[in-house]
C-alpha positions in Angstrom: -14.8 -3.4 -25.7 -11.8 -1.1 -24.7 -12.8 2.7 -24.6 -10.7 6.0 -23.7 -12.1 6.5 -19.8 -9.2 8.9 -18.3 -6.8 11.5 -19.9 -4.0 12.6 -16.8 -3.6 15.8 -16.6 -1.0 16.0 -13.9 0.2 12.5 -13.3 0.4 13.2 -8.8 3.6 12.3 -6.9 2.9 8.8 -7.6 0.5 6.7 -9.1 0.3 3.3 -10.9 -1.6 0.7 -11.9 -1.9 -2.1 -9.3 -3.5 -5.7 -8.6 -2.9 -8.4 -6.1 0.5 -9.1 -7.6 2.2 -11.2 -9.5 2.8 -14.3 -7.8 4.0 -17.7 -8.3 7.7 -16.2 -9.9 9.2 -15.2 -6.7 11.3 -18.7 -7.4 12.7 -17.1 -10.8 13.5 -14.1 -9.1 10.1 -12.0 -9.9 9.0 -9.9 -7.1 5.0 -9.7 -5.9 4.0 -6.5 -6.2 0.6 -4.9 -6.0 -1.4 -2.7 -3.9 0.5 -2.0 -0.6 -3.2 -1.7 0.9 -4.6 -4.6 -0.5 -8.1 -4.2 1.7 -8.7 -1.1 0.4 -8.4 -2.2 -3.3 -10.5 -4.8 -2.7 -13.2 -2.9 -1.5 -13.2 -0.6 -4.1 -13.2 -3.3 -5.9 -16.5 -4.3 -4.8 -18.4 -1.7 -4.5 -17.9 -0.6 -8.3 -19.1 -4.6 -9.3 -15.6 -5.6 -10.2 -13.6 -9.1 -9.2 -11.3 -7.9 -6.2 -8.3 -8.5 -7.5 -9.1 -6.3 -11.0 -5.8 -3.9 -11.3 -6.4 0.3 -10.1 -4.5 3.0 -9.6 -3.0 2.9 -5.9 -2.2 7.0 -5.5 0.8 7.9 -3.2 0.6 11.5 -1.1 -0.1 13.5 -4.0 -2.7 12.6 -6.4 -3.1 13.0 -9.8 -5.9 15.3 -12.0 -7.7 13.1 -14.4 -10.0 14.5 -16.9 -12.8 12.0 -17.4 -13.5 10.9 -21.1 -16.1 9.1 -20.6 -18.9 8.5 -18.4 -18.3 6.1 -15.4 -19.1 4.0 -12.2 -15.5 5.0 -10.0 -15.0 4.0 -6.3 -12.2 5.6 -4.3 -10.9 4.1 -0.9 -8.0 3.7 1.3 -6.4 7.1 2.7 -8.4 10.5 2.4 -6.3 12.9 -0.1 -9.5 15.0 -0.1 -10.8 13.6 -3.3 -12.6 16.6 -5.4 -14.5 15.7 -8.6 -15.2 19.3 -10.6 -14.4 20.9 -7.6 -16.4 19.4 -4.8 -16.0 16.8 -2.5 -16.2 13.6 -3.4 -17.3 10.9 -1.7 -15.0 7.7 -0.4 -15.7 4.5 0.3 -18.9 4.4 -2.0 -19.4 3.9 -5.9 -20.7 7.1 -7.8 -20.8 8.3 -10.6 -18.1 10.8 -12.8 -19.4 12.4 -16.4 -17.3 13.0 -19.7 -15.7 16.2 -19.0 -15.5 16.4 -15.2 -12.1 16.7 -13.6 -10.9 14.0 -10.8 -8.8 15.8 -8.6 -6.8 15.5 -5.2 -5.9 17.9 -1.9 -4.7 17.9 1.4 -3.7 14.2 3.0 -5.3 14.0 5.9 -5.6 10.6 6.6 -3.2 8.3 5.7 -0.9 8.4 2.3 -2.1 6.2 -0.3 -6.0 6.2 -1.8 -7.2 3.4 -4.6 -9.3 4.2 -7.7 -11.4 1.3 -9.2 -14.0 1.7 -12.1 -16.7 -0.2 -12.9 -15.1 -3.0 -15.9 -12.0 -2.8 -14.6 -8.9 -0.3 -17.1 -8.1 -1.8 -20.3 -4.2 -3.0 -19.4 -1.9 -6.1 -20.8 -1.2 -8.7 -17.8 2.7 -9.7 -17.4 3.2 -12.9 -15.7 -0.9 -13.1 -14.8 -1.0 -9.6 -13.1 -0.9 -5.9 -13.9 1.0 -4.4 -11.3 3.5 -2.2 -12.0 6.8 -3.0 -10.7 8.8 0.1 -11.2 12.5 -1.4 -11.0 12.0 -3.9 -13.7 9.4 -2.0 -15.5 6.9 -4.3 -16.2 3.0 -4.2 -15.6 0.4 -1.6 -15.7 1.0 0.9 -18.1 4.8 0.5 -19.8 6.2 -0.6 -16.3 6.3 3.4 -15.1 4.3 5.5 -13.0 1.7 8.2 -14.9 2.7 10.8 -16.8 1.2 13.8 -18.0 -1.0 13.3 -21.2 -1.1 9.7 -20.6 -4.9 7.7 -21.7 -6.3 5.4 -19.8 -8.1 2.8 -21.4 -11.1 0.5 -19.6 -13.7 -1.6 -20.4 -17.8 -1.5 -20.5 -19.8 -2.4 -17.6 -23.2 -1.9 -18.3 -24.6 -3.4 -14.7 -22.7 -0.8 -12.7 -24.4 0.6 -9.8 -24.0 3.8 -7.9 -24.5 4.3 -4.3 -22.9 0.9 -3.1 -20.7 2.1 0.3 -18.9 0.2 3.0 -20.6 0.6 6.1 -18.9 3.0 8.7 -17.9 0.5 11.2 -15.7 -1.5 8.6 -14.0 1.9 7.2 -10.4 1.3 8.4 -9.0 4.8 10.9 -6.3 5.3 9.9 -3.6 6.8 12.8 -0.4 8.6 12.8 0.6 5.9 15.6 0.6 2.5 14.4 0.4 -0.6 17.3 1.6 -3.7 14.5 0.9 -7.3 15.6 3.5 -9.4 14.9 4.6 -13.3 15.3 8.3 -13.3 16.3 10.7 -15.5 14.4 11.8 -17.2 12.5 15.1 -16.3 13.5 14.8 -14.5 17.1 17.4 -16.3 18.7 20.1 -14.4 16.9 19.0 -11.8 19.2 19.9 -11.1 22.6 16.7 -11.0 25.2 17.5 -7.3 25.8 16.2 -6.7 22.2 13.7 -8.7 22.0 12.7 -6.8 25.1 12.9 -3.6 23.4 11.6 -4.6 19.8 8.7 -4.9 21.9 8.0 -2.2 24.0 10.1 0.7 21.4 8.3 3.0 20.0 10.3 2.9 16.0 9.8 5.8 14.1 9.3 5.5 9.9 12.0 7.1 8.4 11.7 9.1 5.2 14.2 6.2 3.4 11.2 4.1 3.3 9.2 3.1 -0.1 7.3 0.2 -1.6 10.2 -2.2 -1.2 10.0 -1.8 2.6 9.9 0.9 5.8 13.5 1.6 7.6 12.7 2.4 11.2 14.5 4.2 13.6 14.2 3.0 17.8 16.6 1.4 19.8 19.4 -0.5 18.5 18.6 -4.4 18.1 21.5 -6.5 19.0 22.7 -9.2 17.7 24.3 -12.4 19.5 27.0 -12.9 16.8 25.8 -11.5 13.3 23.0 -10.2 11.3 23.9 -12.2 8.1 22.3 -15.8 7.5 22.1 -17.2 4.1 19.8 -16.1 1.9 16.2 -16.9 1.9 13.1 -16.7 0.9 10.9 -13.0 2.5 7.4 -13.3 3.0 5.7 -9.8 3.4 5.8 -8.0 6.1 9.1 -9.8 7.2 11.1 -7.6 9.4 14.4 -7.9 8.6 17.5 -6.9 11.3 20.5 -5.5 9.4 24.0 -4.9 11.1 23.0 -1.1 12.5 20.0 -2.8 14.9 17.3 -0.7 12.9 14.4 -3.0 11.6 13.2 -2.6 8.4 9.6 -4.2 7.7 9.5 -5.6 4.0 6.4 -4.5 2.1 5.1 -5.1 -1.6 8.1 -4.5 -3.6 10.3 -6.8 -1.1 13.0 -8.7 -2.8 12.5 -12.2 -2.9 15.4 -13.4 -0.9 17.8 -11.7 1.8 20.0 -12.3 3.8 19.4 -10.6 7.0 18.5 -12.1 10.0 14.5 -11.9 10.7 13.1 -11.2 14.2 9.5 -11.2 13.6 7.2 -10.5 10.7 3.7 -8.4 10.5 0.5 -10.1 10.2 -1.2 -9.9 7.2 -3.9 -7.9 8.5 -1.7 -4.8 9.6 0.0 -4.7 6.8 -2.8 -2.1 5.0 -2.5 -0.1 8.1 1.4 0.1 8.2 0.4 1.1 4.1 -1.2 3.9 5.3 1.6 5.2 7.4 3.1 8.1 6.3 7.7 9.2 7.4 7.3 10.3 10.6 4.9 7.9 12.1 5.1 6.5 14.9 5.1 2.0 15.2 4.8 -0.4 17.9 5.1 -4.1 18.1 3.2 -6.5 20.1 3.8 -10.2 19.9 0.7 -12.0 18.9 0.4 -16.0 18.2 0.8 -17.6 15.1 -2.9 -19.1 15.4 -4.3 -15.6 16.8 -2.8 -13.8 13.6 -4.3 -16.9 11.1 -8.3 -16.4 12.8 -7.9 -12.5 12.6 -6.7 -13.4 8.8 -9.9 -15.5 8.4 -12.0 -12.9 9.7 -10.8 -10.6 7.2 -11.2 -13.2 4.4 -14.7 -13.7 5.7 -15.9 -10.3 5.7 -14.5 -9.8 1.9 -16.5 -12.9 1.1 -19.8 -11.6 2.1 -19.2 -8.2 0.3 -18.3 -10.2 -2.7 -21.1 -12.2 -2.5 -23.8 -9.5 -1.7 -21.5 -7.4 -4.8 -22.6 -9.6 -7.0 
């Protein structure tokens, strides 16, 4: 049964509703979506008693100021906003509880850009397409396809076997760095590039450009040249593809990516940097180093292995 859980008070910079996304329409043109830090949505996930891929707000550099409605199990991970609840810390990467009347409030970044809020149950929110991720250019997903706004309510759903005091151990709490190393598995389309920059691709240091979003992160380094041209017909982008445009700057395609482009590819991020590049704020500083394709599919297993035991030990 649906209840009133949140009212938002002042809606932050940026925050929406987010999932796993919304796949299996990238063929019709539907983009993926969903939490640009997909570990740390899981895990809150998990440690309030929910499925891992239940929908929560994903909150961008400045967060928003919730007035609580109604008791509740919340987890908050990802980057450290300096979460305040009535005024005093609040704790991260652990499941506690917030009481009707309380205020859940943001600061200061000071590590990494973009925290997740999951509550025991799950928000109350209509699925479009099988997700509810918001996908602000079409708006569709989460709550009327938009960001929050002030006065907004936000709905969610009874878990009575909700536990408090559930926390990641230290050693798997991600550090997140203002200088980003990003393993990557070059291709599929590196010999449209001359050796001199594949040669600097990997040993630049790119900066992140303030023109960068959920769609993907322009970088700024040394020029990537082309043999002939940048354009190739269009085709399908995987995340974390790292497309080569005309100008030589790489631009590494994130949640919102389009679903086809035309730009040559000269490597793409694997999938278990991608939270960390998430986490990187304009200004921050990225390095590639090549890694195998088989190298990047075990540390993907690893990953999938560990979220499988907390699941399992969740439950």
């Amino acid at each position: 049964m649906s209840s009133k859980l949140f009212q938002v008070i002042k809606p932050g910079l940026m925050t929406t509703f987010q999932d796993l996304g919304r796949t299996g329409y990238q063929e019709y043109g539907v983009v993926v979506a969903g939490a640009m830090d997909d570990f740390s949505l899981q895990i809150a996930n998990l440690l309030v008693g929910n499925k891992r891929d239940e929908a929560g707000l994903e909150v961008t550099m400045m967060g928003p100021v919730l007035k609580v409605l109604e008791d509740a199990v919340i987890a908050i991970t990802g980057g450290n906003l300096s979460p305040r609840v009535n005024g005093q810390p609040a704790p991260m990467w652990k499941s506690f509880a917030v009481k009707e009347g309380q205020l859940i409030e943001f600061g200061q970044p000071l590590e990494g850009i973009r925290s997740y809020i999951s509550v025991a149950g799950g928000f109350d929110l209509p699925a479009v397409m099988g997700s509810n991720s918001t996908y602000l250019k079409a708006r569709i997903g989460g709550l009327n396809g938009r960001a929050l706004e002030k006065e907004d309510i936000l709905y969610g759903t009874e878990n009575p076997y909700a536990v408090t005091g559930r926390s990641l151990h230290y050693d798997e709490i991600p550090k997140y760095k203002k200088e980003v190393t990003v393993r990557v598995v070059l291709g599929p389309h590196q010999d449209a590039f001359t050796e001199e920059a594949i040669k600097n691709f990997l040993s630049s240091n790119y900066e992140i450009t303030p023109q960068s979003d959920r769609m993907g992160y322009r970088l700024k380094g040394p020029e990537l040249t082309h043999k002939t041209t940048a354009d190739i017909i269009s085709e399908a982008i995987p995340l974390g593809g790292i497309q080569v445009p005309a100008n030589g700057q790489p631009i590494i395609l994130m949640a919102d990516r389009q679903t086809t482009g035309g730009y040559t590819r000269i490597a793409t991020a694997i999938a278990v940097d991608i939270p960390m590049l998430a986490q990187a704020a304009p200004g921050a500083v990225i390095r590639f180093e090549e890694v195998a394709v088989e190298e990047a599919q075990e540390l993907y297993q690893e990953r999938a292995s560990l979220l499988q035991i907390l699941d399992k030990i969740s439950k």
